[in-house]
C-alpha positions as CSV (number, residue, x, y, z in Angstrom):
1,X,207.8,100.3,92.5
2,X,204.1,100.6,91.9
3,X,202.9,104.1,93.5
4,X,198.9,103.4,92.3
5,X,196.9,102.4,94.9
6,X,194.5,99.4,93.2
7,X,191.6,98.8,94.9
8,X,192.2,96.1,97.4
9,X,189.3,93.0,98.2
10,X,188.4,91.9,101.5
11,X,191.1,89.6,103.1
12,X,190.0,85.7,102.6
13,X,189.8,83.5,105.2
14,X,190.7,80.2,105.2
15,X,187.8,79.1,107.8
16,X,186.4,75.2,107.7
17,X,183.5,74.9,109.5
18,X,184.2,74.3,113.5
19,X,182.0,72.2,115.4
20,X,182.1,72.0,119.2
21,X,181.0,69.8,122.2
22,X,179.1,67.5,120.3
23,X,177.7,69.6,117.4
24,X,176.1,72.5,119.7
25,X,177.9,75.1,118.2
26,X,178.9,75.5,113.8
27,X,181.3,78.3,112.9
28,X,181.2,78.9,109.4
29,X,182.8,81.8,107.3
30,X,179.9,84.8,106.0
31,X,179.5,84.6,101.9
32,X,179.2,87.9,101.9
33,X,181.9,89.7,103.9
34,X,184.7,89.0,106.2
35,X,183.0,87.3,109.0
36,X,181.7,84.3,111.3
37,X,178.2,82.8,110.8
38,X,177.5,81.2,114.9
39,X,174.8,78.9,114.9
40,X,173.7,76.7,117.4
41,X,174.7,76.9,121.4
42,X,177.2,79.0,122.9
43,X,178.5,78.6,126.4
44,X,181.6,77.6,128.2
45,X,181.6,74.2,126.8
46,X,181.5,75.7,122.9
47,X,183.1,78.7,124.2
48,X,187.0,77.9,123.1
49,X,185.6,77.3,119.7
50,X,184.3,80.8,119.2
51,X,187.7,82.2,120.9
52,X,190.0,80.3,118.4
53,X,187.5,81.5,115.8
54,X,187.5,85.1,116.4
55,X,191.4,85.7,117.2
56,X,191.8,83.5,113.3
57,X,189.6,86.7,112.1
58,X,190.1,89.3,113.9
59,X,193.4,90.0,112.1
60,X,191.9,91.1,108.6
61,X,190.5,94.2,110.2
62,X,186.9,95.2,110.2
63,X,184.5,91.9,110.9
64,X,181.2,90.7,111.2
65,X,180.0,88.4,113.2
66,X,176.1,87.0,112.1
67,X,174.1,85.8,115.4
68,X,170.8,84.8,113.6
69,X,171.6,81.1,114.0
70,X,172.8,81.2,117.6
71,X,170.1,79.6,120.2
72,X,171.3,80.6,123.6
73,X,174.4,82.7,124.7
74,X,175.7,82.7,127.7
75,X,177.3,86.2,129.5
76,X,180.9,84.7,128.4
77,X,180.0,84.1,124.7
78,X,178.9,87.6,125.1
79,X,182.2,88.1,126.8
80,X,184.1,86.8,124.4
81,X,182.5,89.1,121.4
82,X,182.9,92.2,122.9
83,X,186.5,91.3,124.1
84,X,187.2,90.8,120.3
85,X,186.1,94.0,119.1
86,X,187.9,95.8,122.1
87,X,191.4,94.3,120.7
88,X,190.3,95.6,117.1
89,X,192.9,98.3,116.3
90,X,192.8,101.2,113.6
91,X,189.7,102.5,113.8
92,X,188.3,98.7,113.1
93,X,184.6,97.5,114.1
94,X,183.5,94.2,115.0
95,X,179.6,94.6,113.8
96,X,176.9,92.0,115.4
97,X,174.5,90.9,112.3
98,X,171.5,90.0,113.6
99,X,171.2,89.8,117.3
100,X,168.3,89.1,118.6
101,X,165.9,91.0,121.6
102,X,167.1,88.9,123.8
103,X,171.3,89.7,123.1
104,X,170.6,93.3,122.5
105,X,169.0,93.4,126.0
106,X,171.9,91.9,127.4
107,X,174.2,94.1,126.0
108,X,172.2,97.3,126.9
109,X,172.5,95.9,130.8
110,X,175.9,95.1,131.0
111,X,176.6,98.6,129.3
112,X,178.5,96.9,126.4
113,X,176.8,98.1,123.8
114,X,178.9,100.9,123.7
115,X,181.8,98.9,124.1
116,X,185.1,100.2,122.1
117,X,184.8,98.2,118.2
118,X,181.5,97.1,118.9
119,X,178.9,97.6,116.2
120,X,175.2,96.5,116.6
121,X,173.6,96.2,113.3
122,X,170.1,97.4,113.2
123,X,167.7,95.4,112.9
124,X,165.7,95.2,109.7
125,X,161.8,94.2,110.0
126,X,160.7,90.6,108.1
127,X,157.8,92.4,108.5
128,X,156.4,94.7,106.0
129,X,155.2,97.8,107.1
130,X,151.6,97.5,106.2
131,X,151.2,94.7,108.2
132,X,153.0,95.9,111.1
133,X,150.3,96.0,114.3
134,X,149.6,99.6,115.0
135,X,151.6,101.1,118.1
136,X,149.8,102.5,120.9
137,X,150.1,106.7,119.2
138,X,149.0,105.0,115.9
139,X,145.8,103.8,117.8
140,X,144.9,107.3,119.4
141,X,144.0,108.5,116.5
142,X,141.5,105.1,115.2
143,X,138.0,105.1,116.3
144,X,137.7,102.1,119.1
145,X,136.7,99.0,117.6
146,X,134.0,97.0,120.1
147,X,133.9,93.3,119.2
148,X,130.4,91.8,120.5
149,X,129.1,88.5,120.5
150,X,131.9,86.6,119.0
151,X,132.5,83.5,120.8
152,X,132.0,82.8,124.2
153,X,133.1,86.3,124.9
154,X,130.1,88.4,125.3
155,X,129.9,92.1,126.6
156,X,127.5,92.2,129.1
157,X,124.3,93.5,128.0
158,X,123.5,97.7,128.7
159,X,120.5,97.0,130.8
160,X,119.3,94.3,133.2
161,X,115.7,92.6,132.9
């Protein structure tokens, strides 16, 4: 019996590509770690879809589950993920790559993004930070910048004739 414990990789999963109700939704398997890519639609037509999806992962553990292709999501899809994380076991996180505003909102109004298993990934900027607009503190401290006669927007003039 061998007592050395080997490093062990990431479970694979055999997961072909699913597409529902008429290609609105594509699952595919992540590249890069155990996980579902969702792109497309999902509500309760592409909804089973996701369901079988998620139950044929959720068994290796620890998931993703990548949201940057997904175009609309209704409250069951959103449902549906946060049910899958709750029936995680171990200590096990489902983490959501990629959400966008929009799903993060929903999830701080429902009060499930503090759901048990439920990992939001933060968000990282496509932005870089020199070209990030200035926030409202960053402006305080900049002299005001007074635009005039550009365009057909004119300040009015200090004094009248």
């Amino acid at each position: 019996m061998n007592t050395t414990d080997a490093p062990s990789s990431p479970p694979v999963i055999a997961l072909t590509p699913v597409r529902a109700a008429d290609q609105l939704l594509r699952i595919t398997a992540l590249v890069d770690r155990t996980g579902l890519r969702i792109e497309g639609e999902l509500d309760r037509v592409t909804l089973p879809a996701l369901t079988l999806a998620l139950a044929s992962t959720a068994g290796s553990g620890s998931f993703c589950v990548d949201l940057s292709g997904l175009v609309f999501i209704d409250v069951g899809g959103l449902r549906a993920l946060v049910n899958a994380a709750a029936r995680l076991q171990g200590g096990h996180v489902l983490t959501l790559r990629s959400a966008s505003p929009q799903v993060r909102r929903l999830l701080e109004l429902t009060g499930w993004h503090e759901a048990p298993g439920l990992r939001l990934e933060a968000r990282q900027s496509a932005i870089p930070q020199k070209l990030k607009p200035a926030v409202a503190s960053d402006r305080r401290s900049q002299p005001a910048m007074r635009l005039t006669g550009i365009g057909p927007f004119r300040e009015p003039a200090d004094h009248v004739d």
